[in-house]
PAKE-332227 format. One record per atom (N, C-alpha, C): y, x, z. Coordinates in pm, whole numbers, plus 50000, padded with zeros to 5 digits. Layout:
BEGIN
YXZ ...
% end
This chain:
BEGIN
656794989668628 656004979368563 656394965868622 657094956668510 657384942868582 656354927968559 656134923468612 654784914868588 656054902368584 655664891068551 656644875968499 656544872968602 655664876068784 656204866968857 657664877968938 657504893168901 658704897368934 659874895968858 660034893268728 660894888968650 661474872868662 660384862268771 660724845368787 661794853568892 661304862468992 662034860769122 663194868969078 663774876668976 665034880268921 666074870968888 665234859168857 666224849468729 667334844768805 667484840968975 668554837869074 669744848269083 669334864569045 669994873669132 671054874469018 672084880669115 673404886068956 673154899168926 673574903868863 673414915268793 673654925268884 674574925668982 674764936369109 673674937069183 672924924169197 671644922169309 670504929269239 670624925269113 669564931669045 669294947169036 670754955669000 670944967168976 670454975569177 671344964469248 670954971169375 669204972769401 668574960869384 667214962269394 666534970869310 667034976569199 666094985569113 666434998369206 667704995569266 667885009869353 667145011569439 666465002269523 665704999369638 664725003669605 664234998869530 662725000369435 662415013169453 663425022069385 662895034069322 663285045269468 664375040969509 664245049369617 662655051969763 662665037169735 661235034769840 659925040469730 660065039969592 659025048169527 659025062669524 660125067569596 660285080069526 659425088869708 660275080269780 659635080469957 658145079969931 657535070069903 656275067169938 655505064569783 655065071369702 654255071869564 653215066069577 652555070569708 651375059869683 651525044869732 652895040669782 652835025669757 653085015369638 652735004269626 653154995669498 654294992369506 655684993269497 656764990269534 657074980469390 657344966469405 657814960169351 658854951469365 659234938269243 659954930969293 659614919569359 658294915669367 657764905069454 657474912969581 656884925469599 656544932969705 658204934469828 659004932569734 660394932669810 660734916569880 660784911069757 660784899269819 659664890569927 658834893769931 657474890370023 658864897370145 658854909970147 659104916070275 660504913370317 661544907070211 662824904270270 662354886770363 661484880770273 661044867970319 660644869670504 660034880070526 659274880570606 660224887370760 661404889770693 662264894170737 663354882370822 663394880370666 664404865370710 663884855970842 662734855070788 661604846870895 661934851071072 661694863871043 661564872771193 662944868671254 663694873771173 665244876371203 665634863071250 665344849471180 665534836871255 664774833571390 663934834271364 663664836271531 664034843471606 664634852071611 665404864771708 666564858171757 666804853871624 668144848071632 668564838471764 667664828571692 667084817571774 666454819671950 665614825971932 665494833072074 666114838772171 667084845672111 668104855072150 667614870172164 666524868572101 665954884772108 667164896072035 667524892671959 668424899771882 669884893771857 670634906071868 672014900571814 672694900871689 673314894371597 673564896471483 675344892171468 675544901071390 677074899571381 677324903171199 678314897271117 678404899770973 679964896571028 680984911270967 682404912870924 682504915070802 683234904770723 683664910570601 684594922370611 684884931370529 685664942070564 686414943570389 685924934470327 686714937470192 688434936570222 689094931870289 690204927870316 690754940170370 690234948970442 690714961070536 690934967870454 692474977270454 692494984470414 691425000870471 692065009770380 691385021470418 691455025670565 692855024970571 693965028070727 693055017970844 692855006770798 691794998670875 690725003770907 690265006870841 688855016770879 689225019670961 689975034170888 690005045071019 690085044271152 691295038771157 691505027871284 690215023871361 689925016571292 687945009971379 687445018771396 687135031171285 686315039471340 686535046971484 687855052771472 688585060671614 688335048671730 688735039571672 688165027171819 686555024471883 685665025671768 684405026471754 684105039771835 684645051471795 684185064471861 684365067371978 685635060072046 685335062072232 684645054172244 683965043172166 683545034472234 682045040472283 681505045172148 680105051472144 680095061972232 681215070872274 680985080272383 681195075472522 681855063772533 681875058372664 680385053372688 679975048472577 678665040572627 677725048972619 677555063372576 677145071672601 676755079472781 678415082872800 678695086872932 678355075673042 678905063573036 678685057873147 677625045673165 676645044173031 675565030773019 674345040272964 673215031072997 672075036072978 671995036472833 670545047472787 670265048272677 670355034572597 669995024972611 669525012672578 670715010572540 671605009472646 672565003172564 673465009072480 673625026672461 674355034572434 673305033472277 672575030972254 671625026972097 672265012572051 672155004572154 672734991672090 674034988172021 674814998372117 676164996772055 676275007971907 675815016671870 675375024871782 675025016671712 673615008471707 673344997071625 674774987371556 674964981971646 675874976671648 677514982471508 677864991471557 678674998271473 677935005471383 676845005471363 676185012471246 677555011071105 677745000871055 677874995870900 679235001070895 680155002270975 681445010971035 681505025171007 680325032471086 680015044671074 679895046770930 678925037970835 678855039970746 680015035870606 680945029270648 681925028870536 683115039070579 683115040770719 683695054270702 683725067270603 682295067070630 681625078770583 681415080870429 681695065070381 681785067970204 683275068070156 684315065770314 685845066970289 686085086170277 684505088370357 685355101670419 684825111870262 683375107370190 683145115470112 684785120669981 684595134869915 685405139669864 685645129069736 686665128769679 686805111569576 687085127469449 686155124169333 685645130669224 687175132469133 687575142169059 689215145469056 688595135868932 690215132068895 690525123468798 690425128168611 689795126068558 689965136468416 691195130468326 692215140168322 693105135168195 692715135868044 
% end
């Protein structure tokens, strides 16, 4: 159900942003039914986000890092990842929990484009 002030806060997004957020939507509806999951209910909470996240920033409570990776090839990945993976077992073996999570944090988005390099690629139909 879209009400006109979730349809004002659409009118900025492109069509990818849009399609991604209906994904958001429905996945967090499908998690939690009895919440109202909307598109202002998203945006309230990315707002509130943004907010936090600048002050972290700012504070130094938190660290933030953004790599584009469109440029890398596949072979690139891999590469990072195998570099990424002693890294996470070194910081495993020889640093505290704390920090053996942070760096995990840290390489999260790595781990994860690996992992849609590594899924099986759907055969081709002639």
């Amino acid at each position: 159900m879209s009400t006109e002030k979730d349809s004002m806060l659409r009118v900025r997004l492109t069509h990818k942003q849009s399609d991604a957020l209906d994904s958001i939507i429905a996945e967090l509806q499908a998690q939690i039914p009895e919440a109202s999951v909307t598109t202002s209910s998203i945006a309230r909470y990315a707002l509130e986000k943004y907010v936090s996240d600048y002050i972290a920033k700012r504070d130094g409570t938190k660290i933030f890092i953004e790599i584009g990776t469109a440029d890398a090839t596949d072979e690139d990945i891999k590469n990072l990842y195998n570099l990424v993976s002693k890294m996470l077992d070194d910081a495993k073996e020889n640093y505290s929990q704390s920090v053996h999570y942070m760096v995990g944090e840290i390489f999260e988005p790595i781990m994860m484009r690996m992992a849609s390099l590594m899924k099986p690629k759907k055969p081709e139909v002639k």
